[in-house]
C-alpha positions as CSV (number, residue, x, y, z in Angstrom):
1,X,0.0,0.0,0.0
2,X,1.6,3.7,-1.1
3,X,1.3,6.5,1.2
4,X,-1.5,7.5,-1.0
5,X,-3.9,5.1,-0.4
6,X,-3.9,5.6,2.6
7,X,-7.4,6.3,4.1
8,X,-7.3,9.6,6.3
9,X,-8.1,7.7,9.6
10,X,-5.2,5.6,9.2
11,X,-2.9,8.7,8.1
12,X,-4.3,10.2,11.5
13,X,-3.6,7.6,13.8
14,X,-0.2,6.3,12.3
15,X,0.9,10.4,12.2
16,X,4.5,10.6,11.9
17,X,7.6,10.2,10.2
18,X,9.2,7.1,12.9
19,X,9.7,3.6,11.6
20,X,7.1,1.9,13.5
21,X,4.5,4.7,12.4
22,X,5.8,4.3,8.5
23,X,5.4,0.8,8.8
24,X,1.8,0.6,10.6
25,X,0.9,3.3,7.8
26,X,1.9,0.9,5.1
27,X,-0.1,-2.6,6.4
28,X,-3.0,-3.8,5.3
29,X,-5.1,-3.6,8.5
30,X,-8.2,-4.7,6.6
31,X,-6.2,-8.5,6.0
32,X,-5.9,-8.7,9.5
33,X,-8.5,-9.9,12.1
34,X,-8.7,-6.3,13.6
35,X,-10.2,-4.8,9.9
36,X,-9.3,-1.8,8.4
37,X,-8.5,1.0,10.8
38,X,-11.9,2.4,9.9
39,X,-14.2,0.0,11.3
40,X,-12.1,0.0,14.6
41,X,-14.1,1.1,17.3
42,X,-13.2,4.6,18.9
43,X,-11.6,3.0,22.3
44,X,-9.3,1.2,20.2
45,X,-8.0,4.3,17.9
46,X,-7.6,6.3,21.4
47,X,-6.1,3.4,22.8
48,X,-3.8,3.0,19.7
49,X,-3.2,6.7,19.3
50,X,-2.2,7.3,23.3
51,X,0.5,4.4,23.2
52,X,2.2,5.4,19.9
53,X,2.5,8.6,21.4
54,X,3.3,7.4,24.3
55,X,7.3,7.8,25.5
56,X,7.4,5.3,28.0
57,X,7.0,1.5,26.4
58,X,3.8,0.3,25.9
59,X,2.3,-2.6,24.2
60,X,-1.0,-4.0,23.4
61,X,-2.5,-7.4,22.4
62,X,-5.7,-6.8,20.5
63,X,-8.3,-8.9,18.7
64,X,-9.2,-12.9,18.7
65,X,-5.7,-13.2,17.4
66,X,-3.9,-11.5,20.2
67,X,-2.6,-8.9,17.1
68,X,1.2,-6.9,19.0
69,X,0.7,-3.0,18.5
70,X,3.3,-1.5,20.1
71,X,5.3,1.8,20.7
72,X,8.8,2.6,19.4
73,X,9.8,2.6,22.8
74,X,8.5,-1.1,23.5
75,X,11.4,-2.3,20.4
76,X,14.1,-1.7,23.0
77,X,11.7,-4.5,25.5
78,X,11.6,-6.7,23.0
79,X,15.4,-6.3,22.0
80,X,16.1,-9.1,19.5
81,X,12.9,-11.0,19.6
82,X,11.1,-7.6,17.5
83,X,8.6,-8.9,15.5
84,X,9.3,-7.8,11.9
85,X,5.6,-6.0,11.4
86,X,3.5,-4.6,14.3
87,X,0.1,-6.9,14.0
88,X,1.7,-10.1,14.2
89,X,-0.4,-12.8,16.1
90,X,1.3,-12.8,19.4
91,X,1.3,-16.6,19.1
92,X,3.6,-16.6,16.2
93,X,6.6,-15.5,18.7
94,X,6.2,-18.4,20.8
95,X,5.0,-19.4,24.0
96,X,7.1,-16.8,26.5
97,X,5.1,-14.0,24.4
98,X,1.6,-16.3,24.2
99,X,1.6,-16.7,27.8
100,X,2.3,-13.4,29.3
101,X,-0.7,-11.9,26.8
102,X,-3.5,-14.8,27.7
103,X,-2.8,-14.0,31.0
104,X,-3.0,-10.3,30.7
105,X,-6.3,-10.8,28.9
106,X,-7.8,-13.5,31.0
């Protein structure tokens, strides 16, 4: 997806020029179980929108799948175990990542 097709609620909540917002700008939200960025409901955009802006590190584990949406600062947590794209199924980094989130969510 180019910059241009991006819709302008997914321009407003991925605002900026970092990596993490470049790349969260560029997926395809609507292939994911979450849907495009649209049909998310208002909580979730705040939600979203407070933690990217957020400093301090902060992730989140949303949706049936358990999607990671997390802050630049939450890359240094994660060190070398960074999932390539934010939205990844939690699951698909294993069980130390799978565990901590079902309990969280629980």
């Amino acid at each position: 997806m180019t910059e241009l097709a991006v819709s302008l609620e997914t321009a407003a909540l991925f605002a900026g020029g970092t990596e993490l917002a470049q790349r969260c700008r560029a997926l395809d939200w609507s292939a994911t179980s979450l849907g495009p960025v649209d049909d998310w409901p208002r909580a979730l955009r705040t939600a979203v929108r407070m933690a990217l802006e957020c400093p301090f590190p902060i992730n989140m584990w949303c949706g049936p799948e358990l999607l990671l949406i997390y802050n630049d600062a939450y890359r240094d947590v994660l060190g070398a175990n960074t999932p390539r794209h934010s939205a990844d199924p939690g699951g698909k980094y294993g069980a130390k990542f799978g565990r901590r989130s079902r309990r969280c969510s629980t």
